[in-house]
N, C-alpha and C positions, 0 to 999 in steps of 0.2 A: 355074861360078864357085864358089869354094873361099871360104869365109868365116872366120873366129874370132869369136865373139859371145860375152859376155860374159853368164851369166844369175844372176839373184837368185832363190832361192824364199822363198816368204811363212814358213814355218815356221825359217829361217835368216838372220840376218843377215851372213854370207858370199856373196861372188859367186862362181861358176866361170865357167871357159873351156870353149867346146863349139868343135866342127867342124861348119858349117853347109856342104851342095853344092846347089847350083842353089835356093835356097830365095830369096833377097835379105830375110833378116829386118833387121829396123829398129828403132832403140830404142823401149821402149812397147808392142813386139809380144809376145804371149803365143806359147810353142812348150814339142813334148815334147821331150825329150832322155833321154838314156840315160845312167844313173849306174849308181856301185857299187850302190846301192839296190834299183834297178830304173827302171822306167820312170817320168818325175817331168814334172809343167808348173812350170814357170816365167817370169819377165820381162822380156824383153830391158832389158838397163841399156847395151850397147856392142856394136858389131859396126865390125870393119876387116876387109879383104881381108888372102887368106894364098896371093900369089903365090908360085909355087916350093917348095910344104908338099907333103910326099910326105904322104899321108891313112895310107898304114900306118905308117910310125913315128915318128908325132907322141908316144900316149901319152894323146891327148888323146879325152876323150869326145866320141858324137857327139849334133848336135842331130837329131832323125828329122822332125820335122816343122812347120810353122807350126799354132799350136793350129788347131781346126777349130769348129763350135761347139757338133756334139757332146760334145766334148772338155772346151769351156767347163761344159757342163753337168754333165758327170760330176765335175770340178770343184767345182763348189758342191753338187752330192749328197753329195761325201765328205764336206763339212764334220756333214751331216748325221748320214754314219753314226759320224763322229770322238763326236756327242753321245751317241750310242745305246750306244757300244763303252763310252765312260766310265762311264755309268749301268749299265752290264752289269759292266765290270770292279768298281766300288765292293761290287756286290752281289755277286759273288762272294769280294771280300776278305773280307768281313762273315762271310759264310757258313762262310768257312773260318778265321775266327779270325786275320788274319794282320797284324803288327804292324807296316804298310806304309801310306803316304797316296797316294793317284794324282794324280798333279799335272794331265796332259796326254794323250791321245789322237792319235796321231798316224797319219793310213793314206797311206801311198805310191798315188801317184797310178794306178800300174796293180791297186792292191787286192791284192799279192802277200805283202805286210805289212802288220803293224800293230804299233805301237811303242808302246809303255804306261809313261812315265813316272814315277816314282814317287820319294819321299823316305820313308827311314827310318832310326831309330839303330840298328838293328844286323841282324846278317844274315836274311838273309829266303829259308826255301826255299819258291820259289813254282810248283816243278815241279806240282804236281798245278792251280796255277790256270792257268797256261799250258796244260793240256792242255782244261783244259773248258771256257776260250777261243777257243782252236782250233777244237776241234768245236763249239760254237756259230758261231762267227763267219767260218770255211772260209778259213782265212788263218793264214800262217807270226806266230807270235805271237814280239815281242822286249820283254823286259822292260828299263827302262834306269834304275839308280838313277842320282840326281842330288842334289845340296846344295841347300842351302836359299837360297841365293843363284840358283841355277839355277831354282828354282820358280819366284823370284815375276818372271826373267826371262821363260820360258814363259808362265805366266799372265797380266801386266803387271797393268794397274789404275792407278792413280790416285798420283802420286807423292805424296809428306807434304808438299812445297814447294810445291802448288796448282798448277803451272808444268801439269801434262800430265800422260802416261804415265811413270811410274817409269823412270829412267835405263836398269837394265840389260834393261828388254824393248824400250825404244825405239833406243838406239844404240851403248852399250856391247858390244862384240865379246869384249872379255875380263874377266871379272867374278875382277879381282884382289883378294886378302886386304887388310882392312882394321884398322890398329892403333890404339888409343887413345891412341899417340904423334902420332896424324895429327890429332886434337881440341886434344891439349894444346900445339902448336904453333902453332895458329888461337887460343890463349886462348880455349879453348870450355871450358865447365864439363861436369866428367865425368857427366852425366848418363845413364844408359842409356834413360832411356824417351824422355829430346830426341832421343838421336845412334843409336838403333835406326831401321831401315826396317820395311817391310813384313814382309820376311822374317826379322826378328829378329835381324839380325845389325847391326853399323856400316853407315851410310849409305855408299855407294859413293862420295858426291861427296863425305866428307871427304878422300879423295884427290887432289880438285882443287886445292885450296886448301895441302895439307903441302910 
């Protein structure tokens, strides 16, 4: 049986499409799959049948397996070594003087990477800490700068509305640019320290409202 499931991971608010065979995954089931990344778990969110799919020239990643519970476990170790990687990466910036903040830690699920987030104003050669990464850590190291809108979606926290988790880590998909034509619209008083968010820039949600 030839499936298409549809999978979410936790680190992404994107779903993809995988090729499930003989497996019959189910929404709510955890499984690996096989990405451009490398090997990843993630959430079943949909699965339909894909009668008459040739499996070679779909284009379409596959899923390998329904997680397992070793699987599960290795899972929540990474979250572990995600905290270790960060407190290792900080103390290397430090060390090497480098004018860079580390926002997030990220390790692919088969540990063949690891992905180190970071925000800075201006260019940043971080060849020499990527290599002592590396050899600490025995993983293909990828530095990934990001804005500052993009931080405090990684990070989340507590939005300034009381309401929950900050818009762009809980649901927001695309963290578009915000103008202070979008306030004066709303008859909001041009305030920066009211209509700033976490991340210091305009609140996301005065786009709701322009």
């Amino acid at each position: 049986m030839l499936e298409i499931v549809t999978v979410k991971f936790e680190a992404s608010k994107e779903a993809s499409n995988f090729l499930a065979r003989d497996m019959s995954l189910r929404v709510g089931d955890r499984c690996v799959v096989s990405t451009e990344r490398g090997v990843e778990l993630g959430l079943v969110m949909d699965s339909a049948k894909a009668e008459n799919r040739d499996l070679g020239d779909t284009g379409i990643n596959k899923a390998l397996r329904k997680a397992t519970e070793r699987d599960l476990y290795l899972y929540e170790k990474k979250k572990d070594q995600e905290i270790s990687a960060f407190s290792l990466g900080k103390k290397f910036v430090k060390r090497h003087g480098l004018s860079m903040k580390l926002a997030r830690v990220e390790y692919v699920f088969d540990g063949s990477r690891i992905i180190f987030y970071f925000t800075a104003d201006q260019r940043v050669d971080f060849r020499q800490l990527v290599k002592n990464l590396a050899r600490r850590l025995h993983a293909r190291i990828e530095m990934r700068q990001i804005g500052a809108r993009d931080e405090a979606s990684l990070v989340g926290g507590q939005g300034c509305c009381g309401l929950g988790e900050n818009c762009s880590a809980k649901f927001l998909k695309e963290l578009k640019s915000v103008s202070i034509s979008a306030a004066k619209k709303q008859g909001l008083a041009v305030n920066p320290g009211r209509l700033s968010g976490m991340c210091g820039r305009l609140k996301c949600c005065l786009n709701y409202e322009a």
